[in-house]
N, C-alpha and C positions, 0 to 999 in steps of 0.2 A: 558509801555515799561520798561523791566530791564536795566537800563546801566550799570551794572554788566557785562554782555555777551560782552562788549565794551572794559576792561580792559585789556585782555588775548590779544586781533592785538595790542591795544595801546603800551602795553610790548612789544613785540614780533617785533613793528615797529620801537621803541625808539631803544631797544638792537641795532636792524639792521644798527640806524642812526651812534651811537654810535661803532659797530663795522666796519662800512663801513669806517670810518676814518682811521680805521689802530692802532690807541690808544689803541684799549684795547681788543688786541688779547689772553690775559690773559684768556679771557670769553671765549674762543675757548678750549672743551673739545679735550682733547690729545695733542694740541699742547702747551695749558700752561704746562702738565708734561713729556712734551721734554725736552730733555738734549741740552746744549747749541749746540752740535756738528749735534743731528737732527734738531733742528731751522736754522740753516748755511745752512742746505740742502734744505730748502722750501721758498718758492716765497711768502714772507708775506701780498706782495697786492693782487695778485690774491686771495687768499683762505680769506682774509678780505670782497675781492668784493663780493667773490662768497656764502659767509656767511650771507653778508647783501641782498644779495636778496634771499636768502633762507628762513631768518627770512620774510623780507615784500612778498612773496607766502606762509608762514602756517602762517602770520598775515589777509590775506587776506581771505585763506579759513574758520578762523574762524570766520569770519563777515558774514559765511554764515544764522548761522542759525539768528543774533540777525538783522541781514535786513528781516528774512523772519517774523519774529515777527512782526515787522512793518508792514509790507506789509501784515499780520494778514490771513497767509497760516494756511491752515487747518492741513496740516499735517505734525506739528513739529517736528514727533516721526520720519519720515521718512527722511527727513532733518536733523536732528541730529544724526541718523543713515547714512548717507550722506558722510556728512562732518565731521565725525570719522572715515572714511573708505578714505577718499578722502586726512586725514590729515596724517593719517600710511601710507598709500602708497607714499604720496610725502615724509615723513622723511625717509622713509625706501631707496626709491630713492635716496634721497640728498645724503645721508651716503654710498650709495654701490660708488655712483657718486665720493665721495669726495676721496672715499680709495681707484681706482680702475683707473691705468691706468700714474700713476705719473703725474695729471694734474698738482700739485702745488709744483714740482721739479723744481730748479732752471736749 
């Protein structure tokens, strides 16, 4: 078994912990190079929340393929074609989700 394939949720779950706090929105592509005056404008817990479970769902999908290794599936190519298809379409989601709709307006 690689535990290699185990690093990329471990990251990806930590960030989440890390940004679900609120601490360190900094990590947040576009709103760290916001001007002071768009920061005033956005709801800094909501879009923390809604970041940290965004990271722990593409931390999760990419445990897909290193449990199927375990579980010692035959057909890894198709599982990792999978869960590269299954990881673009929920970031691509999150990102229309995130920009669309002024959820994280004050």
């Amino acid at each position: 078994m690689k535990l290699v394939y185990f690093i990329t949720p471990a990251v990806l779950w930590i960030l989440g912990l890390i940004i679900g706090t609120g601490k360190a929105n900094f990590l947040i592509a576009g709103y760290n190079t916001a001007s002071k005056e768009e920061k005033e404008k956005i709801d800094e817990k909501a879009l923390s929340k809604f970041m940290a479970k965004f990271l722990f769902v593409l931390g999760f999908i990419q445990c897909i393929l290193p449990i199927a290794q375990v579980l010692e599936v035959n057909n890894i190519d198709v599982i990792l074609i999978f869960e590269n298809i299954l990881f673009f379409l929920v970031a691509i989601g999150g990102v229309v989700y995130m920009n669309t709709g002024n959820r994280f307006s004050k």
